[in-house]
N, CA, C and O atoms as a CHARMM CRD file, in Angstrom:
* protein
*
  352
    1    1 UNK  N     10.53500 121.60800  72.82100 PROA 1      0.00000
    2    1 UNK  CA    10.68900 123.00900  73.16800 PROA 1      0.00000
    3    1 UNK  C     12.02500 123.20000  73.86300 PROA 1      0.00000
    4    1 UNK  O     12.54100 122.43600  74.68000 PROA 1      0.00000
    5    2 UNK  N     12.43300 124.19700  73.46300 PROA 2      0.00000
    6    2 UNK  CA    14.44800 124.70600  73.96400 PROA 2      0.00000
    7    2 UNK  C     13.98300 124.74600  75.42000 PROA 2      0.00000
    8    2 UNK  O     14.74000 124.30100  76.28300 PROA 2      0.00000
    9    3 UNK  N     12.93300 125.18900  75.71300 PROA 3      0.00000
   10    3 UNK  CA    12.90600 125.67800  77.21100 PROA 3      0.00000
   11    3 UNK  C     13.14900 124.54100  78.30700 PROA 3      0.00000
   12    3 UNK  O     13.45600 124.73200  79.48400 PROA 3      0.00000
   13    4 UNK  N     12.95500 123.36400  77.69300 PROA 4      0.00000
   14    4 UNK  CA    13.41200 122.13700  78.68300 PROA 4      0.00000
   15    4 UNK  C     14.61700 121.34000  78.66200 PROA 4      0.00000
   16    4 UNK  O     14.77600 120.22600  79.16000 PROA 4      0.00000
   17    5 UNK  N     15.68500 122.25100  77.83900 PROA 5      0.00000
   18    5 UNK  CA    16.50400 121.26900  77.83900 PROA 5      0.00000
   19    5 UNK  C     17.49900 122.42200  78.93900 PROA 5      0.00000
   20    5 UNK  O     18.13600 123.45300  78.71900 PROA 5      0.00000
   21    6 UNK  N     17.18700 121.53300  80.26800 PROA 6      0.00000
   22    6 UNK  CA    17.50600 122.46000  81.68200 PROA 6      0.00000
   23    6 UNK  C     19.19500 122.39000  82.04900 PROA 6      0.00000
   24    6 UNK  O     19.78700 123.06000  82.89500 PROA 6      0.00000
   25    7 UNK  N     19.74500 121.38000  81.14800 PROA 7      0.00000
   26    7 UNK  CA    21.22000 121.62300  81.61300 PROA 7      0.00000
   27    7 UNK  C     22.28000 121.76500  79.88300 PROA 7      0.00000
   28    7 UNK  O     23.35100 121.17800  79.73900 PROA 7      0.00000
   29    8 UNK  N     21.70100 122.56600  78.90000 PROA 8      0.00000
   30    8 UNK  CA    21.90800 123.06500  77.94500 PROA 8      0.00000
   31    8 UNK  C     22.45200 124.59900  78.78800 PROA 8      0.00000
   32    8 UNK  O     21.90000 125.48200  79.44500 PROA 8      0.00000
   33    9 UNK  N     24.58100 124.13100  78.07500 PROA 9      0.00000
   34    9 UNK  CA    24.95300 125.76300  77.79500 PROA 9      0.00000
   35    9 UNK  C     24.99100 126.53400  77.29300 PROA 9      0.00000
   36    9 UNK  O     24.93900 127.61400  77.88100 PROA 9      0.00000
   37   10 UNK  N     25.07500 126.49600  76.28200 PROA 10     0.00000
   38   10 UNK  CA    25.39100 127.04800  75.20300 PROA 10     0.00000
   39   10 UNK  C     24.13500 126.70800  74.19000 PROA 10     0.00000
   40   10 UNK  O     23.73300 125.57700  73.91500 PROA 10     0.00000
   41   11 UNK  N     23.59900 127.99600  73.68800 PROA 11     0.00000
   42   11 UNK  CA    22.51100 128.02100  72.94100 PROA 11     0.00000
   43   11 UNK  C     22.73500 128.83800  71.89200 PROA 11     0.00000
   44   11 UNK  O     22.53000 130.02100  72.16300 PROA 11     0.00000
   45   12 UNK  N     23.24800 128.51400  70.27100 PROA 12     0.00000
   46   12 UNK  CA    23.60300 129.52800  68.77300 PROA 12     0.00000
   47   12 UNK  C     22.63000 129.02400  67.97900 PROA 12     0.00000
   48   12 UNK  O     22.52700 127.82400  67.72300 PROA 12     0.00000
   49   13 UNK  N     21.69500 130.12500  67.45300 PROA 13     0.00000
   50   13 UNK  CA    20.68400 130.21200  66.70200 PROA 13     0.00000
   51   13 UNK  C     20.90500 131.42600  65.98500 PROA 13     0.00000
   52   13 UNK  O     19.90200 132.03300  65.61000 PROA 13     0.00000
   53   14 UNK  N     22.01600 131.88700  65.72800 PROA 14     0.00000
   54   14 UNK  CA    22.04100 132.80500  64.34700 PROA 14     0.00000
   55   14 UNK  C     22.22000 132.50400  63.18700 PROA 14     0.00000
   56   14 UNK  O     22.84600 131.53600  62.75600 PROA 14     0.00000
   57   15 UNK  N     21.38500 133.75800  62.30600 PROA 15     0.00000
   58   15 UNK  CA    21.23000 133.05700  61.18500 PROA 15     0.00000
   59   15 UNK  C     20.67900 132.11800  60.32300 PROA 15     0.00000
   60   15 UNK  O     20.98200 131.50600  59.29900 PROA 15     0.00000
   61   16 UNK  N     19.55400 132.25000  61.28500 PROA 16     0.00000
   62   16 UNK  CA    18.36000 131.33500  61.27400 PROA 16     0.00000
   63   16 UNK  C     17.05500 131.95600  60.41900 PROA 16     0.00000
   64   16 UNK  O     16.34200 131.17400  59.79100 PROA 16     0.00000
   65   17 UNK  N     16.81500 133.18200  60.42100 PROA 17     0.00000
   66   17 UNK  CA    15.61200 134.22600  60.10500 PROA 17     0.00000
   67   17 UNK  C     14.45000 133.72500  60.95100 PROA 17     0.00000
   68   17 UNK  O     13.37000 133.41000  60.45100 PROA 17     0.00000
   69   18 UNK  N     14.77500 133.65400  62.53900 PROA 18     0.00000
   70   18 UNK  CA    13.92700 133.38000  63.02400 PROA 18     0.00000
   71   18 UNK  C     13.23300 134.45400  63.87700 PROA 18     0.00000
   72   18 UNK  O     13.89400 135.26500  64.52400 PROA 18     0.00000
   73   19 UNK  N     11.88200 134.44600  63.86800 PROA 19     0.00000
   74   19 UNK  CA    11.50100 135.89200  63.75500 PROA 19     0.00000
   75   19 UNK  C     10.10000 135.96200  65.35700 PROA 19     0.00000
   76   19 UNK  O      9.71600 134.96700  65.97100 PROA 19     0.00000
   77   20 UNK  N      9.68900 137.28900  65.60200 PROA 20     0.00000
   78   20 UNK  CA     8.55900 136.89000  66.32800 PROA 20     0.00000
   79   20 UNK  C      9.51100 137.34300  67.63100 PROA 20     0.00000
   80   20 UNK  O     10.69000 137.64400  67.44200 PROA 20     0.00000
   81   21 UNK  N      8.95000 137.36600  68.88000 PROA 21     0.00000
   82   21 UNK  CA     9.94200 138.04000  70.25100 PROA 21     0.00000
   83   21 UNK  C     10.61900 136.99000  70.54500 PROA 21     0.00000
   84   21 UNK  O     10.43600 135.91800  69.96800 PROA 21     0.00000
   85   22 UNK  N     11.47400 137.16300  71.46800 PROA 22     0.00000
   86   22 UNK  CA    12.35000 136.53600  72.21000 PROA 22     0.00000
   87   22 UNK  C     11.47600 135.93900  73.05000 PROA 22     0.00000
   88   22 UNK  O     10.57700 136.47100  73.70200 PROA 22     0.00000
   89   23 UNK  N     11.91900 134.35100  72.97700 PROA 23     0.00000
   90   23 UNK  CA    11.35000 133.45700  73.55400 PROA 23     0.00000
   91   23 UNK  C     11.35300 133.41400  75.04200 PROA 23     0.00000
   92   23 UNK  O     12.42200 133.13300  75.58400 PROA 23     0.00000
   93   24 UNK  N     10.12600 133.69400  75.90600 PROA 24     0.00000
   94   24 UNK  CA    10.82500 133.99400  77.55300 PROA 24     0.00000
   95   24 UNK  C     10.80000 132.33400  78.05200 PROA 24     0.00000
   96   24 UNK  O     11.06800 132.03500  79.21500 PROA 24     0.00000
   97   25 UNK  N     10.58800 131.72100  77.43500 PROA 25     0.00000
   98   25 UNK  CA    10.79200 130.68500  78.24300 PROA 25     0.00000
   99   25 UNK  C     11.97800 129.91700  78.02800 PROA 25     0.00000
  100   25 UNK  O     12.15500 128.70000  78.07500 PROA 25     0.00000
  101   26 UNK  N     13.03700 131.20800  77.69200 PROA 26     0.00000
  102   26 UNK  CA    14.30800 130.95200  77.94300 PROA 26     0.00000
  103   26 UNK  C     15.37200 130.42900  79.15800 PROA 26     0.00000
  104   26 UNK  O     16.34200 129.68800  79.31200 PROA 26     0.00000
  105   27 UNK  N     14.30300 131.54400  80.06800 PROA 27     0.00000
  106   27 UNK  CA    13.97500 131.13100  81.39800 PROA 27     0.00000
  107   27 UNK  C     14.96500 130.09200  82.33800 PROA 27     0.00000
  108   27 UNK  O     15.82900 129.98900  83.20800 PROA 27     0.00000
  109   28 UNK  N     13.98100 129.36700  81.29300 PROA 28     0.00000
  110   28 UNK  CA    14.03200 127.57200  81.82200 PROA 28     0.00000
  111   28 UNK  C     15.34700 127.20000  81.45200 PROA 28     0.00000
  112   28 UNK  O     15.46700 126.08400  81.95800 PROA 28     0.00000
  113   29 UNK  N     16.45400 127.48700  80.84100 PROA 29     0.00000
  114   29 UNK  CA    17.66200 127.18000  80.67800 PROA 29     0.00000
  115   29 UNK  C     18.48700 127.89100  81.67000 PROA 29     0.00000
  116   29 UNK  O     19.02200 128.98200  81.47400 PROA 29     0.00000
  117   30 UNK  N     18.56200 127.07500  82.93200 PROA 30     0.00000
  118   30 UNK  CA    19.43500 127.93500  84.30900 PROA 30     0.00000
  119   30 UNK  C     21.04800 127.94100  83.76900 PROA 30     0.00000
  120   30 UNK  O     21.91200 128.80800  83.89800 PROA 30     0.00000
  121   31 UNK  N     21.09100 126.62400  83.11500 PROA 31     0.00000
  122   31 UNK  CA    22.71800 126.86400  83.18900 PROA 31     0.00000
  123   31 UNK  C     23.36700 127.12600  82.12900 PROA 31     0.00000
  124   31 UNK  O     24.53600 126.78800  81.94100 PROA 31     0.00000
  125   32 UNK  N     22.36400 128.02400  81.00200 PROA 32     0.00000
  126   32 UNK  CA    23.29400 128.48900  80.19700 PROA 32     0.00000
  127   32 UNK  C     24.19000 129.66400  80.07100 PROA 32     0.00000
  128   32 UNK  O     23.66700 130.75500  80.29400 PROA 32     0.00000
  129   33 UNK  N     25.28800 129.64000  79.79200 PROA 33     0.00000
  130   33 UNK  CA    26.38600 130.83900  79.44300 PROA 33     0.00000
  131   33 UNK  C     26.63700 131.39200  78.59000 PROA 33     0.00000
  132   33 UNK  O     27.38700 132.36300  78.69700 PROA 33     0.00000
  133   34 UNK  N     26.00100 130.92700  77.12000 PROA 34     0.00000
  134   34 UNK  CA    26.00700 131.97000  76.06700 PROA 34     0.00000
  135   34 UNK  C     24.74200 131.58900  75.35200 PROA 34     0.00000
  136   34 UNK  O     24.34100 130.46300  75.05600 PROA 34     0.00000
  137   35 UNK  N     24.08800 133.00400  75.09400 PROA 35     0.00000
  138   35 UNK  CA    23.11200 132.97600  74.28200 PROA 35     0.00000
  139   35 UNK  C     23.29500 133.67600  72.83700 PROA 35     0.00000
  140   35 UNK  O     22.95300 134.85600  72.75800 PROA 35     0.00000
  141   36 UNK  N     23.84600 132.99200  71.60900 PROA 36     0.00000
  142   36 UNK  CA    23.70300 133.66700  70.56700 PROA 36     0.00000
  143   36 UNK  C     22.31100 133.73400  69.78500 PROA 36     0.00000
  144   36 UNK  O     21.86500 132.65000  69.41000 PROA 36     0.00000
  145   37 UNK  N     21.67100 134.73500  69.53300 PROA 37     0.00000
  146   37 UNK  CA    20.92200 134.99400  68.78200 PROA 37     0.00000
  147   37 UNK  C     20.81800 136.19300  67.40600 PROA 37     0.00000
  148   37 UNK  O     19.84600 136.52200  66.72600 PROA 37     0.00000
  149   38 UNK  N     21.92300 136.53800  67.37300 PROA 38     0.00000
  150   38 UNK  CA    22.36400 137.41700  66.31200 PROA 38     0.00000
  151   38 UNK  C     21.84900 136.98600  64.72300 PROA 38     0.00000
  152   38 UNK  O     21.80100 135.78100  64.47400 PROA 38     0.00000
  153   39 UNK  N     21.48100 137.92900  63.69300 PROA 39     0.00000
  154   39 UNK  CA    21.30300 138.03300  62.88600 PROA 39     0.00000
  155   39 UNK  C     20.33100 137.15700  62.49900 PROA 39     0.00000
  156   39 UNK  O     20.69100 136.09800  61.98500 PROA 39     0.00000
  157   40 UNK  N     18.91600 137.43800  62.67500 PROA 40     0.00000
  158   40 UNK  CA    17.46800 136.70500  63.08200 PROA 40     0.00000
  159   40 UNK  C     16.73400 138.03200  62.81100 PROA 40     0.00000
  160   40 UNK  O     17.25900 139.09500  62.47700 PROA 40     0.00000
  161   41 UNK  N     15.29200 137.75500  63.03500 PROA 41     0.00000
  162   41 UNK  CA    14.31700 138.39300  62.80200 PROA 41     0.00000
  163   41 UNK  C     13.34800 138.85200  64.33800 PROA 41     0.00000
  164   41 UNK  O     12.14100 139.09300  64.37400 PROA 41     0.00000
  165   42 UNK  N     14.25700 138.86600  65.42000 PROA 42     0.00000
  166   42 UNK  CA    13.27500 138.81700  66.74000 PROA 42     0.00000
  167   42 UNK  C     13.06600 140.46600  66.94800 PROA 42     0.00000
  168   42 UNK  O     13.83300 141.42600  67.01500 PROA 42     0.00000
  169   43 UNK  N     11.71900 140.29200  67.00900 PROA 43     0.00000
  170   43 UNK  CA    11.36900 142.10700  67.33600 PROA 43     0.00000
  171   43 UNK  C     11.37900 142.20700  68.88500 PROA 43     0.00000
  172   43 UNK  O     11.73300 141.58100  69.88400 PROA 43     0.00000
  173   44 UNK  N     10.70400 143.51700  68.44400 PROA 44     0.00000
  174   44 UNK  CA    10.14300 143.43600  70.51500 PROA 44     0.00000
  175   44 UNK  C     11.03200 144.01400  71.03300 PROA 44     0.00000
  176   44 UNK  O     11.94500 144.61600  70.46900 PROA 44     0.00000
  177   45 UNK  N     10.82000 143.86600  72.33000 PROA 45     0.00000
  178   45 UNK  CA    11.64200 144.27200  73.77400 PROA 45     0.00000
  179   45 UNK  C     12.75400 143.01700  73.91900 PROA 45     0.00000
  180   45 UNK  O     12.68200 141.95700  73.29700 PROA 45     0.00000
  181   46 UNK  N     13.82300 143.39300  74.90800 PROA 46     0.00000
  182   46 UNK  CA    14.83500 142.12500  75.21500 PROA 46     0.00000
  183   46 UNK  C     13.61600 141.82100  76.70000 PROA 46     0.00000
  184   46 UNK  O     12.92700 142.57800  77.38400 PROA 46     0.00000
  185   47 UNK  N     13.80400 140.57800  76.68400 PROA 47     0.00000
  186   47 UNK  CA    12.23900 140.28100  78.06700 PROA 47     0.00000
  187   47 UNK  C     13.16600 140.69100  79.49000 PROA 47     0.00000
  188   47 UNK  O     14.36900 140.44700  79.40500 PROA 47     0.00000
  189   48 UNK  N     12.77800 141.16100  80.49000 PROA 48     0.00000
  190   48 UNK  CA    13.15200 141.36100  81.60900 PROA 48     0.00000
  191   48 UNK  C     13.42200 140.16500  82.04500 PROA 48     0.00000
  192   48 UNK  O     14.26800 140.45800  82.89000 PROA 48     0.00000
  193   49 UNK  N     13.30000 138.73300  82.10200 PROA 49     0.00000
  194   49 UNK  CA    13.23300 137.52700  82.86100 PROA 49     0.00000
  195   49 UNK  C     14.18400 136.99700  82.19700 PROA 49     0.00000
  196   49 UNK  O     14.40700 135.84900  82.57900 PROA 49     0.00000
  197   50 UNK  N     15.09800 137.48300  81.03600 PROA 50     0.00000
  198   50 UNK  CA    17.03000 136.94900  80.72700 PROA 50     0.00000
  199   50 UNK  C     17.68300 137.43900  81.85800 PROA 50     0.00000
  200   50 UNK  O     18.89200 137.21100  81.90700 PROA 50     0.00000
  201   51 UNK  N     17.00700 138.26500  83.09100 PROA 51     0.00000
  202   51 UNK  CA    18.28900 138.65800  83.99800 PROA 51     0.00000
  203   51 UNK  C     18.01500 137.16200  85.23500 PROA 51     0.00000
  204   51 UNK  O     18.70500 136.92100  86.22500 PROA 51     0.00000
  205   52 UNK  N     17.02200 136.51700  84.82600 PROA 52     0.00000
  206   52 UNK  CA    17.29000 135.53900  85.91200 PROA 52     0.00000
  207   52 UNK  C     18.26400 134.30200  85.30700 PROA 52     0.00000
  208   52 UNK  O     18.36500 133.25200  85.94100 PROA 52     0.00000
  209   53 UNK  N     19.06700 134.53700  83.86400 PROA 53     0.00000
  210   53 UNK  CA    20.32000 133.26300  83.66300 PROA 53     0.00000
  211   53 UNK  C     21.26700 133.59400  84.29900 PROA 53     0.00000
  212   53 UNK  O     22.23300 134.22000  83.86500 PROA 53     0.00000
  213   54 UNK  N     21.03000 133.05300  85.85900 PROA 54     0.00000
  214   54 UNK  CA    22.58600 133.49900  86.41600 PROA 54     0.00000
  215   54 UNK  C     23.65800 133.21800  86.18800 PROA 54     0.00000
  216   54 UNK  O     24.53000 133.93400  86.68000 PROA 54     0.00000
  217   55 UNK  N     23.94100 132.40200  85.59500 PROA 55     0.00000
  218   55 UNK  CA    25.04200 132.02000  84.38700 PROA 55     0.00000
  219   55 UNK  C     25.53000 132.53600  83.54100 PROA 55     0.00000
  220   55 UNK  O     26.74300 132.51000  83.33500 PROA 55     0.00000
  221   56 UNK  N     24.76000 133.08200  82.90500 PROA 56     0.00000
  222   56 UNK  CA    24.98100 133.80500  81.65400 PROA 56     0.00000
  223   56 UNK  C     26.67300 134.64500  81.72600 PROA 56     0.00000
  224   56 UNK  O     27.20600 135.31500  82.61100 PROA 56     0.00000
  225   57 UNK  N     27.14400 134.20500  80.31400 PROA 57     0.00000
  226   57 UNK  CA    28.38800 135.41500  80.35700 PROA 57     0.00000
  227   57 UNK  C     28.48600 135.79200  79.15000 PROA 57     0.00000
  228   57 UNK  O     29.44100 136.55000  78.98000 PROA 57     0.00000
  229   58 UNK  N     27.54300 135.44700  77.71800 PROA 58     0.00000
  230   58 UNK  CA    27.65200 136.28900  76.64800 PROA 58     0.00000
  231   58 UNK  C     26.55900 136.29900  76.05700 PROA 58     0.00000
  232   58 UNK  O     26.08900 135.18600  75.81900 PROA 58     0.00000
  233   59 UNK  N     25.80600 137.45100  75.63500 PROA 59     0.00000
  234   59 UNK  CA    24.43200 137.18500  75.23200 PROA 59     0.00000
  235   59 UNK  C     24.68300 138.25500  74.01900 PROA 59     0.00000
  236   59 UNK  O     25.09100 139.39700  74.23200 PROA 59     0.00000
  237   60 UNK  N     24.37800 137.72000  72.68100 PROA 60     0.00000
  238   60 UNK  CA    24.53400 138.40300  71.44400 PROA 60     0.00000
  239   60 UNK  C     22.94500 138.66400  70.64200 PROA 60     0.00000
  240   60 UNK  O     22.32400 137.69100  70.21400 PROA 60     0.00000
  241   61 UNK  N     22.58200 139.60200  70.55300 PROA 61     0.00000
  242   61 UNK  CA    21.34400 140.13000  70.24400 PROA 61     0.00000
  243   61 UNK  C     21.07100 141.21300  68.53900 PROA 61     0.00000
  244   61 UNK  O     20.06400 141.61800  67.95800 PROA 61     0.00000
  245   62 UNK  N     22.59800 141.32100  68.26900 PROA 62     0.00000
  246   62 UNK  CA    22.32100 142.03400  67.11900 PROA 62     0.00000
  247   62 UNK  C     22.24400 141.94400  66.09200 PROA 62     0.00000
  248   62 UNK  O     22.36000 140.78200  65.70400 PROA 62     0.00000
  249   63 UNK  N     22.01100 143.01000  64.98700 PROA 63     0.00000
  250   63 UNK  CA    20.92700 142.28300  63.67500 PROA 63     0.00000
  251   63 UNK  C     19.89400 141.74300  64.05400 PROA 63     0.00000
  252   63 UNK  O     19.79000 140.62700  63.54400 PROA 63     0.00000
  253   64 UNK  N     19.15700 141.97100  64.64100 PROA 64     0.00000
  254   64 UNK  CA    17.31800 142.08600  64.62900 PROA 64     0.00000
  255   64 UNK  C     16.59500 143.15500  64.95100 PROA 64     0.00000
  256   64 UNK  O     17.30500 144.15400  64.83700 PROA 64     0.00000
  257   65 UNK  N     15.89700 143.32400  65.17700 PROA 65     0.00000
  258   65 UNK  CA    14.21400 144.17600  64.98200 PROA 65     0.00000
  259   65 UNK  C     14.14200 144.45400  66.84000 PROA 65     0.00000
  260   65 UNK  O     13.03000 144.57200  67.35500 PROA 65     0.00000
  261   66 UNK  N     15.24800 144.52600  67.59900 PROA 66     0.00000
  262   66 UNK  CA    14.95100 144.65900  68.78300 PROA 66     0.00000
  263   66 UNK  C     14.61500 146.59500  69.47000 PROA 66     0.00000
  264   66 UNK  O     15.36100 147.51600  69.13700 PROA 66     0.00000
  265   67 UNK  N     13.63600 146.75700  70.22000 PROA 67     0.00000
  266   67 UNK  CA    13.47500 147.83000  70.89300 PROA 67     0.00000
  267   67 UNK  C     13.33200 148.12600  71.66500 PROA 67     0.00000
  268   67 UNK  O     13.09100 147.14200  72.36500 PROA 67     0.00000
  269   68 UNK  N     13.25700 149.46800  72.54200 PROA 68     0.00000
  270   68 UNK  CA    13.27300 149.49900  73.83000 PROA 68     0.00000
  271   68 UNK  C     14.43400 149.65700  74.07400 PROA 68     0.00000
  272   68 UNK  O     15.44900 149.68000  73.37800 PROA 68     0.00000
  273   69 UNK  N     14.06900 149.85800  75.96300 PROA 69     0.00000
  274   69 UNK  CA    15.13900 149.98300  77.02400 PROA 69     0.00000
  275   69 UNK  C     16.28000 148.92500  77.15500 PROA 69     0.00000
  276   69 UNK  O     15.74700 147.87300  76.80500 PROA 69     0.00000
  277   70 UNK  N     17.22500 148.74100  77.39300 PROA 70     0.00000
  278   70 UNK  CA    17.98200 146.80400  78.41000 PROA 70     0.00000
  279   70 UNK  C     17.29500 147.49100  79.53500 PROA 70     0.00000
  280   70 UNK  O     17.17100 148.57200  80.11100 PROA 70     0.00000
  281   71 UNK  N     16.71300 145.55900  79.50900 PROA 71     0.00000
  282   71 UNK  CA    16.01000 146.23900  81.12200 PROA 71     0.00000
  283   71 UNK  C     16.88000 146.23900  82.47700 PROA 71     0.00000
  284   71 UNK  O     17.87100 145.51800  82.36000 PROA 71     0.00000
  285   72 UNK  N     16.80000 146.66800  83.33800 PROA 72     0.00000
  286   72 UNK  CA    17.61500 146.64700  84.29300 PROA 72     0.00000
  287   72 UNK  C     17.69500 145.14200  85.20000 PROA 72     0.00000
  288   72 UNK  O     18.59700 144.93900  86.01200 PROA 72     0.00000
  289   73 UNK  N     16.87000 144.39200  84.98100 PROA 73     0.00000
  290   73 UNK  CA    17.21200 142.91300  85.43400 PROA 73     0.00000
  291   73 UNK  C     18.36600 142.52600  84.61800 PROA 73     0.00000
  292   73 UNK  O     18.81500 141.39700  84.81400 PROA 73     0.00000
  293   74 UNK  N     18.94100 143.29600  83.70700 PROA 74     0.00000
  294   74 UNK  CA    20.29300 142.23400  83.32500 PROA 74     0.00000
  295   74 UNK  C     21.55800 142.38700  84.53800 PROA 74     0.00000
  296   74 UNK  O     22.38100 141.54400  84.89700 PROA 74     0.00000
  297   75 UNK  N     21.38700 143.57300  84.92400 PROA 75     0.00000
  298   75 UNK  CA    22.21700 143.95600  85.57400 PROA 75     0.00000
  299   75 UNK  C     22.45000 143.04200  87.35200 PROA 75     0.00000
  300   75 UNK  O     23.03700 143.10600  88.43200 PROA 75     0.00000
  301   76 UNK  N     21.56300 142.32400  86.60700 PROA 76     0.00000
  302   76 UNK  CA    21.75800 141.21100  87.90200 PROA 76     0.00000
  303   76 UNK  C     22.42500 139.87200  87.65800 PROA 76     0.00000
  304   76 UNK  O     22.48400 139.00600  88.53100 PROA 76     0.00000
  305   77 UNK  N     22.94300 139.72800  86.40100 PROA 77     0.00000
  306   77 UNK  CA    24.24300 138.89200  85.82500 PROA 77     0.00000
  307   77 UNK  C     25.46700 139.06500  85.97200 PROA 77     0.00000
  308   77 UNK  O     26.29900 139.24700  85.08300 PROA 77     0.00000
  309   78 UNK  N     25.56600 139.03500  86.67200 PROA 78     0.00000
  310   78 UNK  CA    26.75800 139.16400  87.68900 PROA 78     0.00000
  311   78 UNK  C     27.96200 138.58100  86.97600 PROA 78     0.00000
  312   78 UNK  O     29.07700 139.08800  87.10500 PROA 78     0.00000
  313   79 UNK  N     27.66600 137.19600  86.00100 PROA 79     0.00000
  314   79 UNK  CA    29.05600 136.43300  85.13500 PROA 79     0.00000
  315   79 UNK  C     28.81300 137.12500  83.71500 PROA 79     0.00000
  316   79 UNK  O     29.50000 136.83200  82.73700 PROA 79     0.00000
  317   80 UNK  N     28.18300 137.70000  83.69400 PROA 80     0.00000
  318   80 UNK  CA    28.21300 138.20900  82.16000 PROA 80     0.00000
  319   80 UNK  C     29.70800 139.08700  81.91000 PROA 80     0.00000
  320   80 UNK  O     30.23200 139.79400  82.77100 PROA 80     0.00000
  321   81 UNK  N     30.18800 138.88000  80.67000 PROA 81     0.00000
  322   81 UNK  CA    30.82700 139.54400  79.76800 PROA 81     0.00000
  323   81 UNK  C     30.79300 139.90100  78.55500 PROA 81     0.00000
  324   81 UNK  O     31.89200 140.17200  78.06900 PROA 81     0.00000
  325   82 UNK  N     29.66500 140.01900  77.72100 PROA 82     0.00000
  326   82 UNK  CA    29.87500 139.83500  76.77100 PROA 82     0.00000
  327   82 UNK  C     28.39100 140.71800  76.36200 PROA 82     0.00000
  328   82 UNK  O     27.58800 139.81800  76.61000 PROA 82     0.00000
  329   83 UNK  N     27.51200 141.92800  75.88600 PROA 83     0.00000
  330   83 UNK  CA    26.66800 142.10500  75.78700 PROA 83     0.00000
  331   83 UNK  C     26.78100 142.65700  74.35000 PROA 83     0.00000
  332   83 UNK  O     27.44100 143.67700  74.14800 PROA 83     0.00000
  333   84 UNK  N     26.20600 142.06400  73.43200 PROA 84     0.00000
  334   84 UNK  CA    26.31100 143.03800  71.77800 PROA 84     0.00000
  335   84 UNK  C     25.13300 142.90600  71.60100 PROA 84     0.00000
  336   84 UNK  O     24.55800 141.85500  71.88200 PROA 84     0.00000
  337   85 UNK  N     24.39400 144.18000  70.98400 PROA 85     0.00000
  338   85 UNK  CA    23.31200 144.92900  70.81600 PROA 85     0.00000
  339   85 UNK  C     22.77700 145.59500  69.88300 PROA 85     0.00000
  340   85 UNK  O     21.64600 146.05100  69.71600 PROA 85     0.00000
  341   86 UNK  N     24.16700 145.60500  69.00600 PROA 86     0.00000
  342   86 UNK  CA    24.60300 147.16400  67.91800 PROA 86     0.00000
  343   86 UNK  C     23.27900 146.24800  66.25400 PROA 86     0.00000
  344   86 UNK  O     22.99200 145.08200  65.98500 PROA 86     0.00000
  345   87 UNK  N     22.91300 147.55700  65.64500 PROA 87     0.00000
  346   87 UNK  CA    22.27200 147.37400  64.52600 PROA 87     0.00000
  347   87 UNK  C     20.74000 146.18800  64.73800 PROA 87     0.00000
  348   87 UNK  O     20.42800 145.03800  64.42600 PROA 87     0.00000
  349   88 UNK  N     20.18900 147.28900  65.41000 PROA 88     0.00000
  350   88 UNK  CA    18.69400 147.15300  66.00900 PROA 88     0.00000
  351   88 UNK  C     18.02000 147.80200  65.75600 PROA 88     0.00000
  352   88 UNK  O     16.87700 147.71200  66.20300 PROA 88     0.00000
């Protein structure tokens, strides 16, 4: 399971057709800084508990089935730069 590999930065899984919500036990990856997940099949909500990668500085989400609000826990990523969203 991705969720234990605890000193993994960098996490690219696009282009996968991988489908079903966003995995929260993403969680468990404190020190990653980019999350690509673009062009996949993940529905759902973005989970409120991606604002605890305090690390994080690029998180790519578009081209999937995503809905809803951004929840306002992202806004507690303080190193982020990088948020794409578009064609959801």
């Amino acid at each position: 399971e991705v969720g234990y590999l605890g000193n993994l930065q960098k996490l690219h899984l696009e282009y996968n057709n991988l489908y079903g919500p966003i995995p929260t036990q993403l969680i468990r990856l404190t020190e990653l800084v980019e999350l690509f997940v673009e062009n996949n099949q993940f529905d759902g909500t973005i989970p409120s508990s991606l604002g605890g990668l305090k690390k994080l500085q690029v998180l790519t989400l578009e081209y999937n089935r995503i809905k809803g609000t951004i929840p306002s826990e992202l806004g507690n990523l303080s190193e982020l730069r990088g948020l794409i969203l578009n064609e959801n």
